[in-house]
C-alpha atoms as an extended CHARMM CRD file, in Angstrom:
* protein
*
       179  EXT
         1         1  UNK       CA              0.0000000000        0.0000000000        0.0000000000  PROA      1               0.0000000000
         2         2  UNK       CA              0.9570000000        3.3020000000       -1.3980000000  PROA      2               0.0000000000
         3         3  UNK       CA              0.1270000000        6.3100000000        1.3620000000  PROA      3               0.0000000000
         4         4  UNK       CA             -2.0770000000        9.0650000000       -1.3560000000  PROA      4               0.0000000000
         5         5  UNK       CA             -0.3190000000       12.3800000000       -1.9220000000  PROA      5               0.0000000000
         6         6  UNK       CA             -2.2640000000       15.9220000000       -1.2030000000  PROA      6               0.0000000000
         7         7  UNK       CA             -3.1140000000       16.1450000000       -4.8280000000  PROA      7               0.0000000000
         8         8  UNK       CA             -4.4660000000       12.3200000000       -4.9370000000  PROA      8               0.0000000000
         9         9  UNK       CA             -7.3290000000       13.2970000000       -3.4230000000  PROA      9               0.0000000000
        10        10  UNK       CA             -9.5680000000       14.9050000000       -5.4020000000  PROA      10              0.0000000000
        11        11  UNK       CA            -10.6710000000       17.3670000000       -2.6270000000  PROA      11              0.0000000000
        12        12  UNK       CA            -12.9480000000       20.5400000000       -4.0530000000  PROA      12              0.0000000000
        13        13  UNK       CA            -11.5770000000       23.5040000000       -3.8670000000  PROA      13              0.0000000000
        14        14  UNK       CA            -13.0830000000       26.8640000000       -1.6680000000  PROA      14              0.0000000000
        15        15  UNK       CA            -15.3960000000       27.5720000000       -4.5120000000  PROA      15              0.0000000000
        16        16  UNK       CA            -16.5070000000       23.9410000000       -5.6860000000  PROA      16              0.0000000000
        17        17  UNK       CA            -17.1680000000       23.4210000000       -1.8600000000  PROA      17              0.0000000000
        18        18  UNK       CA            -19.6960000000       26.8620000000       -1.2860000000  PROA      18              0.0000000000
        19        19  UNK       CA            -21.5920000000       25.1370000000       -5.0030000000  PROA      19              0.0000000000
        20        20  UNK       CA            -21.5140000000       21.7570000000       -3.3650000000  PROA      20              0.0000000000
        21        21  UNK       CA            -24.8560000000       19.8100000000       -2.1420000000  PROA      21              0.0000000000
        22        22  UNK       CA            -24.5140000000       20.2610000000        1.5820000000  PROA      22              0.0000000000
        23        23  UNK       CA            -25.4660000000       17.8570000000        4.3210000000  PROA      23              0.0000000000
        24        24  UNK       CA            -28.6220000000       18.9260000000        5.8310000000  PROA      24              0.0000000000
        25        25  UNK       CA            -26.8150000000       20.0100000000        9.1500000000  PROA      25              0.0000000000
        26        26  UNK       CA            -25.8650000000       23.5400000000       10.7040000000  PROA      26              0.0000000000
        27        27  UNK       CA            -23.4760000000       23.1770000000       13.6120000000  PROA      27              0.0000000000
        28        28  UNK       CA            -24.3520000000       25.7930000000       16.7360000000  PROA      28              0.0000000000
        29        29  UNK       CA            -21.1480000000       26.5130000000       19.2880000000  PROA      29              0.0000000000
        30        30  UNK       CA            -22.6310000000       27.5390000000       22.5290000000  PROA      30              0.0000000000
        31        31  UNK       CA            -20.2240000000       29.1120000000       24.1060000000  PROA      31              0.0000000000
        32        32  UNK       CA            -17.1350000000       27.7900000000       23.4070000000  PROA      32              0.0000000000
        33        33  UNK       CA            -13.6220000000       28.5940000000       25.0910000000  PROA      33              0.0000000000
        34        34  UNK       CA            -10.9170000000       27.1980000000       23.2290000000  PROA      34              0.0000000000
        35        35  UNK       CA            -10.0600000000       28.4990000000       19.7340000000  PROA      35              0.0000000000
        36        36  UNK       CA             -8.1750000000       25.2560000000       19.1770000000  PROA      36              0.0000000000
        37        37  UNK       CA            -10.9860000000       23.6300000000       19.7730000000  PROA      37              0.0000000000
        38        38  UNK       CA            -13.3920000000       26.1520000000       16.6920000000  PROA      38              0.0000000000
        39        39  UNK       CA            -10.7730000000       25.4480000000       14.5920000000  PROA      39              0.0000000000
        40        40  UNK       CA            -11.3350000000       21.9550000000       14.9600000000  PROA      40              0.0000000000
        41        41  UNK       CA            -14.9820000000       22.1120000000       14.1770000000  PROA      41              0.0000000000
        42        42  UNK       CA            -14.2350000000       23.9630000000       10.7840000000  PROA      42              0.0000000000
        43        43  UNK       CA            -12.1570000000       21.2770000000        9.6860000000  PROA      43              0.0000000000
        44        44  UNK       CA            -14.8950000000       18.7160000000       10.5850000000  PROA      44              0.0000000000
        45        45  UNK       CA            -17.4520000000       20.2150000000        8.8020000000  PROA      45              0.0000000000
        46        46  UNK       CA            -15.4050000000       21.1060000000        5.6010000000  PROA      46              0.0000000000
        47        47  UNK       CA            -14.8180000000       17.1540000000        5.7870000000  PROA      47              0.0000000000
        48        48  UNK       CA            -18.7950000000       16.6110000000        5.9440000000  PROA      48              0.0000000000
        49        49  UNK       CA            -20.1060000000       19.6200000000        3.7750000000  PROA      49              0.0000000000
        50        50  UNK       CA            -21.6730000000       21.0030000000        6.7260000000  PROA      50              0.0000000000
        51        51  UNK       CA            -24.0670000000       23.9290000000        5.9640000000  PROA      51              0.0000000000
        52        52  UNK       CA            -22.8840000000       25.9910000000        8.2670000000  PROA      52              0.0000000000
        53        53  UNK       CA            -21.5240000000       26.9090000000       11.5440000000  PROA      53              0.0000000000
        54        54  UNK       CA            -22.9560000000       29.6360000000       14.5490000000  PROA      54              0.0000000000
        55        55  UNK       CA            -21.0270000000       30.8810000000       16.8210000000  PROA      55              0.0000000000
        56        56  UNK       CA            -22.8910000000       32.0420000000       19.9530000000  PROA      56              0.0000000000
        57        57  UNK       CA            -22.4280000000       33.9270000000       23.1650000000  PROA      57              0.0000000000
        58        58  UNK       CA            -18.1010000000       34.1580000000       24.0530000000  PROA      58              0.0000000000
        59        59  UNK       CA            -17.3450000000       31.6300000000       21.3640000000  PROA      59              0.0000000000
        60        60  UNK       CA            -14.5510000000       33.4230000000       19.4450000000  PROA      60              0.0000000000
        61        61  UNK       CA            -15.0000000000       34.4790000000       15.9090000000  PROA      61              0.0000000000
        62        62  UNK       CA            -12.6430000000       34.1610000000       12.8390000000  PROA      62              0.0000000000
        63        63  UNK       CA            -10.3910000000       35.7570000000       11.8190000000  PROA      63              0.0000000000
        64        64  UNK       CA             -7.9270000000       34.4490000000       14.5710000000  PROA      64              0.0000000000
        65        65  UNK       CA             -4.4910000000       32.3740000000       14.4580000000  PROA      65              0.0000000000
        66        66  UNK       CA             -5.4220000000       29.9170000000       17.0870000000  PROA      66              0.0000000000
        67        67  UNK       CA             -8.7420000000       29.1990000000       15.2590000000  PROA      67              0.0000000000
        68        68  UNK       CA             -6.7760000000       29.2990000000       11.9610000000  PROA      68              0.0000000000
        69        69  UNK       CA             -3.8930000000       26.7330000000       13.3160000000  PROA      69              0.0000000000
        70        70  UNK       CA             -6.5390000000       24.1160000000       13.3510000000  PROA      70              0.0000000000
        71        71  UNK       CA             -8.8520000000       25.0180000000       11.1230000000  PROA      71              0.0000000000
        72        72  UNK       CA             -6.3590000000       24.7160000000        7.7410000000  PROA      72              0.0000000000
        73        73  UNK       CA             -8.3180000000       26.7610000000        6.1230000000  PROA      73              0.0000000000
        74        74  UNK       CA            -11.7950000000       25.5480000000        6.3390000000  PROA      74              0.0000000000
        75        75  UNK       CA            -13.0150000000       28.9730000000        7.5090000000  PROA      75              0.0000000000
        76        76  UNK       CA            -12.6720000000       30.0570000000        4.2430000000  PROA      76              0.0000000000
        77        77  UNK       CA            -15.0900000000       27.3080000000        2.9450000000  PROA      77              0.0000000000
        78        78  UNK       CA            -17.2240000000       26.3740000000        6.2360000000  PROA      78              0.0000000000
        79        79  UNK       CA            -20.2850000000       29.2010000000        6.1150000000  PROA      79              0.0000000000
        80        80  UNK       CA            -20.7560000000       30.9780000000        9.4290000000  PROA      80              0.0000000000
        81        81  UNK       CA            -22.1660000000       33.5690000000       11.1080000000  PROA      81              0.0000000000
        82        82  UNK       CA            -22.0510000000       34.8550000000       14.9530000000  PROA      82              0.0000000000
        83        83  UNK       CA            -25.1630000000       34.9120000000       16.9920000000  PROA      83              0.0000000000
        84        84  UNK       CA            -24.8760000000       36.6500000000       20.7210000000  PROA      84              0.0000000000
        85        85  UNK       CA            -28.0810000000       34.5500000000       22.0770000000  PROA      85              0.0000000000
        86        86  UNK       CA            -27.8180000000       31.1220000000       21.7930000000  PROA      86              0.0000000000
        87        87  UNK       CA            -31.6940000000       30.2480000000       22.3740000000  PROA      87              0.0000000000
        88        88  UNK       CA            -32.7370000000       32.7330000000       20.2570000000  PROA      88              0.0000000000
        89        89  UNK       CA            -30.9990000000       31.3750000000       17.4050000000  PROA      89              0.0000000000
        90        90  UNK       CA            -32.3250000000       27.8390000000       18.5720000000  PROA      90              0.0000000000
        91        91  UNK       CA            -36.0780000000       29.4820000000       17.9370000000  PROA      91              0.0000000000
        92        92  UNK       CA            -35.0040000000       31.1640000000       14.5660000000  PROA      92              0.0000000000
        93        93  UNK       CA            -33.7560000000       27.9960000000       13.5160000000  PROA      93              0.0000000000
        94        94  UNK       CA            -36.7690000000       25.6720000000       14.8790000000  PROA      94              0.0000000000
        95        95  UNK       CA            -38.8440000000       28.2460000000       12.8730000000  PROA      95              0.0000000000
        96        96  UNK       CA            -36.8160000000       27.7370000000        9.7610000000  PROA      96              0.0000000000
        97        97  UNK       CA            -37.7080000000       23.8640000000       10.2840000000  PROA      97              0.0000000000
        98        98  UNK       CA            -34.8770000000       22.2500000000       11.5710000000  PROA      98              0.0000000000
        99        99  UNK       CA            -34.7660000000       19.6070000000       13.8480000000  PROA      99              0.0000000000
       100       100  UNK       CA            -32.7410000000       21.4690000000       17.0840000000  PROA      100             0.0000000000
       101       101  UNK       CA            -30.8280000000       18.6430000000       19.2610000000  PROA      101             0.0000000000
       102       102  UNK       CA            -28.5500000000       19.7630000000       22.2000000000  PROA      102             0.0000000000
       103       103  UNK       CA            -25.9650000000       17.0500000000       22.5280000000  PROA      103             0.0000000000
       104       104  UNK       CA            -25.0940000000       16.6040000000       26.4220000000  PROA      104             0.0000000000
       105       105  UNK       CA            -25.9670000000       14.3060000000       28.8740000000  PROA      105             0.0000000000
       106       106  UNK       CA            -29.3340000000       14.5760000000       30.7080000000  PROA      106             0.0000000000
       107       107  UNK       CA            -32.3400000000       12.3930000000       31.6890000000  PROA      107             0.0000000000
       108       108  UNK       CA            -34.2250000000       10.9060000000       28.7200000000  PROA      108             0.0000000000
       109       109  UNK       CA            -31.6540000000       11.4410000000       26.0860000000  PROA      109             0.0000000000
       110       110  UNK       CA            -31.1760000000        9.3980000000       23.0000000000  PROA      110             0.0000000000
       111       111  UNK       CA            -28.1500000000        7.5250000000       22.4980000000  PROA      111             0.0000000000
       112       112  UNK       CA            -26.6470000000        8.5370000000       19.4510000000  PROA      112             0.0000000000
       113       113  UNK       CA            -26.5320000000        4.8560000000       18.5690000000  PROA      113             0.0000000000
       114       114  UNK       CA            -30.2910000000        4.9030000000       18.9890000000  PROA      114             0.0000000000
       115       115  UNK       CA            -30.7370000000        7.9150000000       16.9850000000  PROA      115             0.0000000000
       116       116  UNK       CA            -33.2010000000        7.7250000000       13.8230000000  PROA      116             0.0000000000
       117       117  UNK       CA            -32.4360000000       10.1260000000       11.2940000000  PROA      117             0.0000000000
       118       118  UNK       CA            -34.9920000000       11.3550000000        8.4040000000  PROA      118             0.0000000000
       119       119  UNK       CA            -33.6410000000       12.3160000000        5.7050000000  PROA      119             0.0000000000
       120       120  UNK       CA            -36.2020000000       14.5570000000        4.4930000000  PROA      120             0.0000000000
       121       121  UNK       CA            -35.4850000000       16.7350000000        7.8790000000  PROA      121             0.0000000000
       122       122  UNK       CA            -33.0700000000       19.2810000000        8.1710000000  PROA      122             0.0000000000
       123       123  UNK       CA            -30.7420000000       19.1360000000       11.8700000000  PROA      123             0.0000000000
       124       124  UNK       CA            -28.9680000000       21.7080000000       14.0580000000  PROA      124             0.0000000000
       125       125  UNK       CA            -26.6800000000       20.3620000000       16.2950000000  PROA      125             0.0000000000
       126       126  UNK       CA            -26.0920000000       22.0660000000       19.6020000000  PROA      126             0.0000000000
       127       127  UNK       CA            -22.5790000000       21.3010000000       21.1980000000  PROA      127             0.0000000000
       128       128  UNK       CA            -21.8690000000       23.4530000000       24.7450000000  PROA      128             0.0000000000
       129       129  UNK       CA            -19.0710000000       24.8310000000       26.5960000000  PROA      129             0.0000000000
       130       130  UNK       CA            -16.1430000000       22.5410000000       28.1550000000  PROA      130             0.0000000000
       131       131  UNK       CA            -16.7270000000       22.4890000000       31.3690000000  PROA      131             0.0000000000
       132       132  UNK       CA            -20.3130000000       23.4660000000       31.7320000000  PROA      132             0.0000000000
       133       133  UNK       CA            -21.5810000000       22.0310000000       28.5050000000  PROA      133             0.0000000000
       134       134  UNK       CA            -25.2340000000       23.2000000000       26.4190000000  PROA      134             0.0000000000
       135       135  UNK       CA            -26.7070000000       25.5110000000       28.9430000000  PROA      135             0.0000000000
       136       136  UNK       CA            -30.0260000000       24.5830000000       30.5250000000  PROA      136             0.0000000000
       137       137  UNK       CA            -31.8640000000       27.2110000000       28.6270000000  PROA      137             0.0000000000
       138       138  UNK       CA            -30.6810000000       25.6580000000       25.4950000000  PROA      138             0.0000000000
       139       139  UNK       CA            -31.5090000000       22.0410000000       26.3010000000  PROA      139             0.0000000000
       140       140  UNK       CA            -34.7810000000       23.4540000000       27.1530000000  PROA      140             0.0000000000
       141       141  UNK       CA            -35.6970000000       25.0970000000       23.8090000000  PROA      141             0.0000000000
       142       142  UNK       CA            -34.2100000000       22.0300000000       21.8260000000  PROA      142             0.0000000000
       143       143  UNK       CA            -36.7390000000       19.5260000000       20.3890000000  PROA      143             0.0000000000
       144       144  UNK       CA            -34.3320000000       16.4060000000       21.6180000000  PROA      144             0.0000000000
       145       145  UNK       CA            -31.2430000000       15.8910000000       23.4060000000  PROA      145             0.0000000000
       146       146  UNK       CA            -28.4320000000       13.2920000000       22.3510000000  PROA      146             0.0000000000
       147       147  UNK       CA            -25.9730000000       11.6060000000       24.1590000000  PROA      147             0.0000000000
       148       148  UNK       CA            -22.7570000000       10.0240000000       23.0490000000  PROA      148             0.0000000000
       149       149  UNK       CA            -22.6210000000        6.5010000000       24.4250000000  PROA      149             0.0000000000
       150       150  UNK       CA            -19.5050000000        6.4390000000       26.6020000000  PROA      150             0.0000000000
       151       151  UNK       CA            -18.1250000000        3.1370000000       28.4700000000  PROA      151             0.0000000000
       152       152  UNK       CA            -14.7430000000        4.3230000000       30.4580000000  PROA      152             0.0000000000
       153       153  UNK       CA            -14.1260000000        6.3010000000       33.5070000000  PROA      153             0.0000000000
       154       154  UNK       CA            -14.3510000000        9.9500000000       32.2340000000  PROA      154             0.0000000000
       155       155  UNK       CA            -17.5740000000       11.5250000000       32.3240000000  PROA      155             0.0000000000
       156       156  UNK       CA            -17.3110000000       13.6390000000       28.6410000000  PROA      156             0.0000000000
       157       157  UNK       CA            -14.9790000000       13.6000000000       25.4500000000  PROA      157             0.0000000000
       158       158  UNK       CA            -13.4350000000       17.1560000000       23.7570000000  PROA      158             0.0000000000
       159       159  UNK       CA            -15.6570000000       19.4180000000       21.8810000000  PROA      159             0.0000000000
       160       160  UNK       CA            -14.1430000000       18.9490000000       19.1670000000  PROA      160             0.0000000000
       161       161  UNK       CA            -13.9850000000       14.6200000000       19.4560000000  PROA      161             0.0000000000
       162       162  UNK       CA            -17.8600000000       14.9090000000       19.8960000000  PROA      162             0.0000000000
       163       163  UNK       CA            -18.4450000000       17.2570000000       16.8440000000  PROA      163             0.0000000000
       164       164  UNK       CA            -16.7350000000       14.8500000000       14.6310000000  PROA      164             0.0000000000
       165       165  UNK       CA            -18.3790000000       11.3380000000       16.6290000000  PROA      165             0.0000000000
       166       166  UNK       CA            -22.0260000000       12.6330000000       15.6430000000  PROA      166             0.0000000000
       167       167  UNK       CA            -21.0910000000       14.4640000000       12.7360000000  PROA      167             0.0000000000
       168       168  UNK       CA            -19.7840000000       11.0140000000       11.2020000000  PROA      168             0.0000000000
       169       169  UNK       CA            -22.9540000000        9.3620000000       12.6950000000  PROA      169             0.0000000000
       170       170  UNK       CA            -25.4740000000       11.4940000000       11.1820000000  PROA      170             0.0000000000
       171       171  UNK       CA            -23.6920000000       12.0850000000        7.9650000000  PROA      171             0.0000000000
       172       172  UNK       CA            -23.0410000000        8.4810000000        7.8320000000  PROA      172             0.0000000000
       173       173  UNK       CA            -26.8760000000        7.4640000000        8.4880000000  PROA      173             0.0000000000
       174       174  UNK       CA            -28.1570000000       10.2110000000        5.9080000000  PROA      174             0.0000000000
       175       175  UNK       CA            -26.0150000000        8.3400000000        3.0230000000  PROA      175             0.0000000000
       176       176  UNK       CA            -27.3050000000        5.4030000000        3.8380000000  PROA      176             0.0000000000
       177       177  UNK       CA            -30.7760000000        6.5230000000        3.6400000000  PROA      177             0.0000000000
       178       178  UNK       CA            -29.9480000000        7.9860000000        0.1220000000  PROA      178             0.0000000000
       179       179  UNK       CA            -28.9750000000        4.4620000000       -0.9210000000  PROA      179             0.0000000000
């Protein structure tokens, strides 16, 4: 086996990627501390033709080199836009008919395993701070919350480890309803 080089892999460019069919999915960052961590996101959904990304409350904004560093350039093709009130945005986008659902841990969730997509729905995924994760108000206003099966000792994984865990999941049970 043969590891590909850069320009083996037939990746769109910035433009080919905004013409692109996108995955039904908007990503919504409540609150989120580490730039490393944004730039990470960006780079996830570039990889999944995420619609777009909203940055709410302190989450930081591009331009920035910390969010660039990780990022690689995805915030030049990833669509976003910053929105001071995360629960507002969660009713704007509700109202736009999107299927809000706050991924954290709380008492009825769905496991993400469990999780039955439609594909004729549109999704915003809600991921929260850190250390204090999607605020109350936020699970409240959210038509579902999803948790990420865990089986080990720690109680959470990174921001950015659980954007790309359900971002594969959903992206991955979308194509398979297309097929």
């Amino acid at each position: 086996m043969r590891k590909l080089k850069n320009e083996e892999l037939n990746r769109l460019d910035v433009e080919a990627f905004k013409q692109a069919d996108k995955t039904p999915v908007v990503i919504v960052l409540d609150n989120i501390r580490s730039l490393n961590n944004i730039g990470s996101v960006f780079r996830t959904s570039d990889a999944f033709l995420i619609e777009k990304i909203f940055l709410c409350g302190i989450t930081a904004r591009p331009p920035h080199k910390d969010i660039r560093k990780t990022a690689l350039g995805a915030t030049e093709s990833v669509d976003w836009a910053y929105e001071e009130n995360t629960v507002k945005l969660v009713e704007a986008l509700k109202a736009d008919g999107y299927t809000v659902l706050a991924i954290e841990q709380a008492e009825n969730a769905v496991m993400l395993n469990a999780l039955e997509i439609d594909a004729d729905k549109k999704y915003a995924l809600v991921f929260g701070n850190e250390v204090k994760g999607v605020s109350q108000e936020v699970v409240n206003a959210s038509h579902n919350v999803v948790e990420i099966p865990q089986y080990g000792t720690k109680h959470s994984l990174n921001i950015s480890v659980s954007v790309g865990v359900v971002v594969w999941d959903l992206w991955s049970k979308l194509n398979a309803l297309k097929a």
